[in-house]
Structures are given as C-alpha cells and as structure tokens.
C-alpha positions as CSV (number, residue, x, y, z in Angstrom):
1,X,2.8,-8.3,-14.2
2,X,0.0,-8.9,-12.2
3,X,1.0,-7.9,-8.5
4,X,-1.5,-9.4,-5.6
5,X,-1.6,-7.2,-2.1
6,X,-3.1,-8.7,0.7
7,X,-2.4,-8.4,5.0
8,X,0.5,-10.3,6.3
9,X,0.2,-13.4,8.2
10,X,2.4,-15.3,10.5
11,X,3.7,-18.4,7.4
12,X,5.1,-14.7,5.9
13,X,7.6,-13.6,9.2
14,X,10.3,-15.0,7.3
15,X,10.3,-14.5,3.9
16,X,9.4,-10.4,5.0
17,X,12.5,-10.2,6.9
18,X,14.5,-11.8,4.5
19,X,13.2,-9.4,2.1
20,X,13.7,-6.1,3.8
21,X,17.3,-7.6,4.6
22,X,17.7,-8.0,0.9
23,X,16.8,-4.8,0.4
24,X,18.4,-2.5,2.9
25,X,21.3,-4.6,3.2
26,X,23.9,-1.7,1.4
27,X,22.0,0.5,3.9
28,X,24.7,1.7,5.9
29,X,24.9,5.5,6.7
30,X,28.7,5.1,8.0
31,X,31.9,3.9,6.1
32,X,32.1,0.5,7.9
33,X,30.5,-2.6,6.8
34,X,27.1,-3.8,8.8
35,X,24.7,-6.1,8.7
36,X,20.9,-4.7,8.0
37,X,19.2,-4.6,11.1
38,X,15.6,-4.2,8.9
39,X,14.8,-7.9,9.8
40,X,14.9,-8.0,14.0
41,X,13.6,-4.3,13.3
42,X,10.5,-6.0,12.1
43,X,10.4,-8.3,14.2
44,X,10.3,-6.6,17.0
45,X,7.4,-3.8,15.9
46,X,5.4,-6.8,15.2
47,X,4.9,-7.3,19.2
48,X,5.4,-3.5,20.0
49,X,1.7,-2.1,21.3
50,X,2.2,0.8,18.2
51,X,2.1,-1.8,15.6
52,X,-0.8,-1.9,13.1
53,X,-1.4,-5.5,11.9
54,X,-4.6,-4.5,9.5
55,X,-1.6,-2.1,7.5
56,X,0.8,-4.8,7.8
57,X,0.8,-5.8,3.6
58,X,2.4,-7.9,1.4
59,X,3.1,-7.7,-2.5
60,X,3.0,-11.7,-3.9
61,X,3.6,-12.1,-7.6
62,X,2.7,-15.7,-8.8
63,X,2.7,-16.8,-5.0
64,X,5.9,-15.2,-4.4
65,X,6.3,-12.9,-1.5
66,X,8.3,-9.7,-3.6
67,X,7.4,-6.7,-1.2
68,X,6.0,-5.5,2.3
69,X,5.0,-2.5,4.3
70,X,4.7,-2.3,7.9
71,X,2.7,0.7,9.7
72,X,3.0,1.5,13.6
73,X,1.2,4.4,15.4
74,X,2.8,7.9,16.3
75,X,1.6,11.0,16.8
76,X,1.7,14.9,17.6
77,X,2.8,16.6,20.3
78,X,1.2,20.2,20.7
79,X,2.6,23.3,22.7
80,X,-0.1,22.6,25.0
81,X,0.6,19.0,25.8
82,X,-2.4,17.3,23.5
83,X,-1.2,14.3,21.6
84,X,-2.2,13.9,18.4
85,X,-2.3,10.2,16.7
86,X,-0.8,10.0,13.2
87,X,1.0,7.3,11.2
88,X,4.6,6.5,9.7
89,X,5.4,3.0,8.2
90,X,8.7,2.2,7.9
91,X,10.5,-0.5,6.3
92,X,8.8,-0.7,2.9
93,X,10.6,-3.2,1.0
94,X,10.9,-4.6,-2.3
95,X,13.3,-7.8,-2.9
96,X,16.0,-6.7,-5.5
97,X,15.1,-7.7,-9.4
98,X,11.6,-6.1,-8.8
99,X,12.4,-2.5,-8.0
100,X,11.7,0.3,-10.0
101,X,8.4,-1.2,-11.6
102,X,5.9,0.5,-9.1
103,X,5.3,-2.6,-6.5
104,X,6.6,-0.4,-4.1
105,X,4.3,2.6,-4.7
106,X,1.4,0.2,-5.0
107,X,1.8,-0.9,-1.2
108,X,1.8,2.6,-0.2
109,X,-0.9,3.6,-1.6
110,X,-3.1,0.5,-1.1
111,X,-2.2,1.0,2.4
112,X,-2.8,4.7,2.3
113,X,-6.5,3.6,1.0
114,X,-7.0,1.6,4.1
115,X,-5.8,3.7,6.3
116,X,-8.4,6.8,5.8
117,X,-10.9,4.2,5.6
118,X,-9.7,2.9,9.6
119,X,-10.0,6.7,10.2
120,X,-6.1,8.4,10.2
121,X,-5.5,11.4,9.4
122,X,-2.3,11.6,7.9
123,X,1.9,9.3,7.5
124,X,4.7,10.8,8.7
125,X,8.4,9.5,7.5
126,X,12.2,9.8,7.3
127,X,12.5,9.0,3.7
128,X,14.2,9.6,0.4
129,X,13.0,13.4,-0.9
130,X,13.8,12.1,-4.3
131,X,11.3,9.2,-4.4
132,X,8.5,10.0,-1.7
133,X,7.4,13.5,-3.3
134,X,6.5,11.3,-6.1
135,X,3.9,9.5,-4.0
136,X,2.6,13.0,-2.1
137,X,4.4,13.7,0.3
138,X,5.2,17.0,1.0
139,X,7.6,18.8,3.6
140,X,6.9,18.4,7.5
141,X,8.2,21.7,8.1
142,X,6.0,23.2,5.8
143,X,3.3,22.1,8.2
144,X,5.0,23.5,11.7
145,X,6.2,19.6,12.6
146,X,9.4,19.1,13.6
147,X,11.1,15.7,14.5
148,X,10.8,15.7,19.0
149,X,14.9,15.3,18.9
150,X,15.2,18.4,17.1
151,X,16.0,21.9,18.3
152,X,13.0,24.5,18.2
153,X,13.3,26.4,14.7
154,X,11.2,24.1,12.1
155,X,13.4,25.0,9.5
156,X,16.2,23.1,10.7
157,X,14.2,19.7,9.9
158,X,15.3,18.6,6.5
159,X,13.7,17.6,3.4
160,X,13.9,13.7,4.0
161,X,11.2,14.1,7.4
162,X,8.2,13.9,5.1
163,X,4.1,14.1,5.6
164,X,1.3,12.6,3.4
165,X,-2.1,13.9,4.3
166,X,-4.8,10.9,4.2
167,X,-7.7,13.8,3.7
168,X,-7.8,17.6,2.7
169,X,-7.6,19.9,6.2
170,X,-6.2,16.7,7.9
171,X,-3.6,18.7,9.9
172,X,-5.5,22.5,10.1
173,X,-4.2,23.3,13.5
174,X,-1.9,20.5,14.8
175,X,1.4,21.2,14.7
176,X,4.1,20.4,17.1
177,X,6.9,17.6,17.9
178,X,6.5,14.7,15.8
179,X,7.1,11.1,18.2
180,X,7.2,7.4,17.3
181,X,8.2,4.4,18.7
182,X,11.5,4.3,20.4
183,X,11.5,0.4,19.5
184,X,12.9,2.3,15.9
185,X,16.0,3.5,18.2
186,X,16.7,0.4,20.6
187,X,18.3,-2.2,18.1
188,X,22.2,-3.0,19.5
189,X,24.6,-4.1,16.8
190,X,24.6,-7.5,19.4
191,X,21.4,-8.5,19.0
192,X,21.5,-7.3,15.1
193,X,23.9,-9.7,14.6
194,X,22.7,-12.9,16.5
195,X,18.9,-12.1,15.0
196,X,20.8,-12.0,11.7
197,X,22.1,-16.4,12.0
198,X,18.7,-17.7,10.7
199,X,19.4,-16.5,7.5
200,X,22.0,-17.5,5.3
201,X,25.1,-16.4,5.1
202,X,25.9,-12.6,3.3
203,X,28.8,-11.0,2.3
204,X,29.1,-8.0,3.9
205,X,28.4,-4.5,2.0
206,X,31.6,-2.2,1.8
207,X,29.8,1.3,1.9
208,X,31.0,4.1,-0.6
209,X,32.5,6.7,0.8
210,X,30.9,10.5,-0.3
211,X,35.0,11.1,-1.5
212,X,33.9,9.8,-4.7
213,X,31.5,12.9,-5.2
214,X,33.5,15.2,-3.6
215,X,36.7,14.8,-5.3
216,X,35.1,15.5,-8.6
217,X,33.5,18.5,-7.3
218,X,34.7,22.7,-6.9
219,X,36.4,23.6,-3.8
220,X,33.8,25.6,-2.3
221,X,31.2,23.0,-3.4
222,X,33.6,20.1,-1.5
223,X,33.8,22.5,1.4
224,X,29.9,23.3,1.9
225,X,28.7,19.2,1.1
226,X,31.5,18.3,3.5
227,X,30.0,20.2,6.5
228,X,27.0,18.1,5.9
229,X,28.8,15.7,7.5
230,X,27.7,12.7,5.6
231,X,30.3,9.8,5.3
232,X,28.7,8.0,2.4
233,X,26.7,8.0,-0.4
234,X,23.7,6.1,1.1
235,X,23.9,9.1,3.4
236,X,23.4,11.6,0.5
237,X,20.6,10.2,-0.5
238,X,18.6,11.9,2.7
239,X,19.2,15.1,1.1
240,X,17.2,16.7,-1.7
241,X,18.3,18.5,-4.3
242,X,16.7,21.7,-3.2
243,X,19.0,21.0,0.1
244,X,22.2,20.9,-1.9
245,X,21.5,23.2,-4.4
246,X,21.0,25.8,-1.5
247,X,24.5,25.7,-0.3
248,X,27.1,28.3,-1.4
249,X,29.1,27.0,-4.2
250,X,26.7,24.5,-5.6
251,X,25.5,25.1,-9.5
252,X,24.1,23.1,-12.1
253,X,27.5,21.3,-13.0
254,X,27.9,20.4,-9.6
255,X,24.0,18.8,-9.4
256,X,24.6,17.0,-12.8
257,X,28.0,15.8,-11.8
258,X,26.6,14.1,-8.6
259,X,23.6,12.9,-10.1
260,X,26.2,10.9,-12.2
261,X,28.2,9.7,-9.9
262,X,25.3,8.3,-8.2
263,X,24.1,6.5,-11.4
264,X,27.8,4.9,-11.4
265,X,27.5,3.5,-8.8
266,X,23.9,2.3,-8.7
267,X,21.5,4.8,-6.5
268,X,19.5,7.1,-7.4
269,X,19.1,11.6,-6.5
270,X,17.9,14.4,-7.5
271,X,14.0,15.6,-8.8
C-alpha cells in the first residue's frame, strides 16, 4: 500500500472534514447521542492565528484523500510569567477501512520531521495512553507540565495529557501550565449541528454506557472505576492501564476482563 503525504490545500476542506467526521463520529464522552463536531472544529483552526498551514498534511492512497493531521501553536507558561511556544495537533484522522495499518502513525511522524526542521521544540496532546506511547510520547507530568485548568499538584494530570520531544534537552528547564487555543473549547452544539448539513445525512451514534464493564467487574473494582466518573466507554479509553490498575480493587482479572469487553464492542485499551 503505497501511502502519499503531502500539505493540505483548499480542493481538500471537504473531503478532511468529512473524514475526521467519519472518524470521531462514535466520539462521544457522555451517554447521549451527538453529532461529531471534528469537522467545524477544523474548520474553524484553519482561520485561527495559532494554526500551522506548513503541518497541515494529508495521507492520499491512489488519489484518495484517507487521512489528515492538523497542528496549531501553544505553549508554556512558567512560574515567572515567560511563555514558552510548543505544539499539539489535534484531530488526526484516518477514514474507517484504513485504520490500524500505520497511515496514522506515518502523519505524525512525517509531521514530527517537519516540525524540528521549522524549529519546535516539542507536541503536546490529550490523547489515548494506549496508542500515543507507541509513537513517543511520554507523560506531561513527568516533565513538571500540567494542563492551565488544572489544580497545582502535577500529579493530578492524567496519563492521556501526553508530550513528544522534537530533540534531546528540548524541555531542560521549562515547566509550567500548558495553554492552547480556546477555539478547541468554543464549539456550541448549535453551530455543530448547522455546520454538520453539508454533509450527508448520518445516523446518529448511541454511546455505550461503561455498565457494560462495570457489571462484569468485583464490587470494590465497580466502586473505584465508578468514582472515575466516566459515563461511557469512549470515556475509558482516556485512561491507561497503569491509571486503572492503580486503584484499590483492580487485579489482573479485572484488566483482562475489560480489555475484553472493549474488544466486544470494537475499541481498543490497555499496553
């Protein structure tokens, strides 16, 4: 399968936002049905000053557009005030029927190429901590980052806020409150769903609820994922296995027993 990556131009708006819809469309973090917000998302970074057209890629197979990535600026805020300019791309998509066969790790690191060569030093995410590790990234609080709406212990930032380091000693001595554009927080359901009429009709995604896990699991393991407060099983998947093996009542049956309900019902945990 010979996958061509090149920069995104304006014939590709819609077959990119149809794409991330495609993809992200079960991507609901509550029980009730929505429709995937990916696509104004996009549109909208596009004329945001943080956006990054040269790290703005797309993944063609035989002239088909199959995957993208889309990179805006953030950056660091120190105890002393100094910004620091980082990274984080966010979506990264690949159309169903061509994921799990690497096109999606071949835009980030293409990208990741590029952008040492433009001069960053390092891509900050919210991601899955069973897929991104894969790729290199390691733990933000293992670097003294914290997301800015956090409270002030580093600890409390879970596993799925990540950091990939574009060159060795790219963070010695920044650390601090991580910001990006609040473009990522401003997108009402309202203008989600008028954005979403130039596309074809969907059927709406009916979440699965996290019961499905819990009801095959201990009591005290029920108890501890259940203060998680996670309502599905898209919402599970921001949580490593490290993170749930950590709480009290959680053992090796209970890991194997989610990792099979996940299977079941097509996602994917664990390390």
């Amino acid at each position: 399968m010979e996958i061509t990556i090149r920069p995104e131009t304006p014939a590709d708006h819609y077959a990119v936002e149809n794409i991330a819809r495609e993809t992200f469309w079960d991507d609901s973090w509550e029980l009730q049905p929505k429709i995937s917000d990916m696509p104004l998302l996009i549109s909208r970074l596009r004329k945001c000053p943080s956006y990054i057209p040269e790290l703005h890629f797309v993944a063609e197979l035989d002239g088909k557009i199959i995957g993208h990535i889309i990179y805006t600026k953030s950056y660091i805020k120190d105890n002393k005030g100094n910004k620091h300019e980082t990274l984080t791309f966010g979506p990264v998509s690949v159309l169903p029927g061509y994921q799990s066969k690497g096109i999606g790790k071949k835009l980030i690191l293409h990208s990741f190429a590029e952008a040492k060569r433009l001069g960053y030093r390092a891509v900050l995410i919210f991601g899955y901590p069973s897929y991104y590790p894969r790729v290199g990234f390691k733990y933000a609080k293992d670097f003294g980052i914290k997301p800015a709406d956090s409270d002030n212990e580093y600890e409390t930032a879970d596993d799925s806020f990540m950091i990939y380091l574009l060159y060795d000693g790219a963070m010695n001595g920044i650390h601090g409150e991580y910001h990006i554009d609040p473009v990522y927080f401003d997108l009402k359901p309202e203008d989600v769903r008028e954005y979403d009429k130039k596309f074809p009709p969907k059927e709406l995604y009916i979440p699965v609820s996290i019961d499905v896990v819990l009801s095959r699991l201990s009591p005290k393991a029920q108890k501890s994922i259940s203060e998680l407060g996670l309502a599905t099983l898209h919402a599970l998947t921001t949580k490593s296995e490290r993170e749930i093996r950590s709480l009290e009542g959680v053992d090796d049956k209970t890991v194997e027993t989610i990792k099979a309900v996940m299977r079941e019902h097509g996602k994917y945990w664990g390390s």
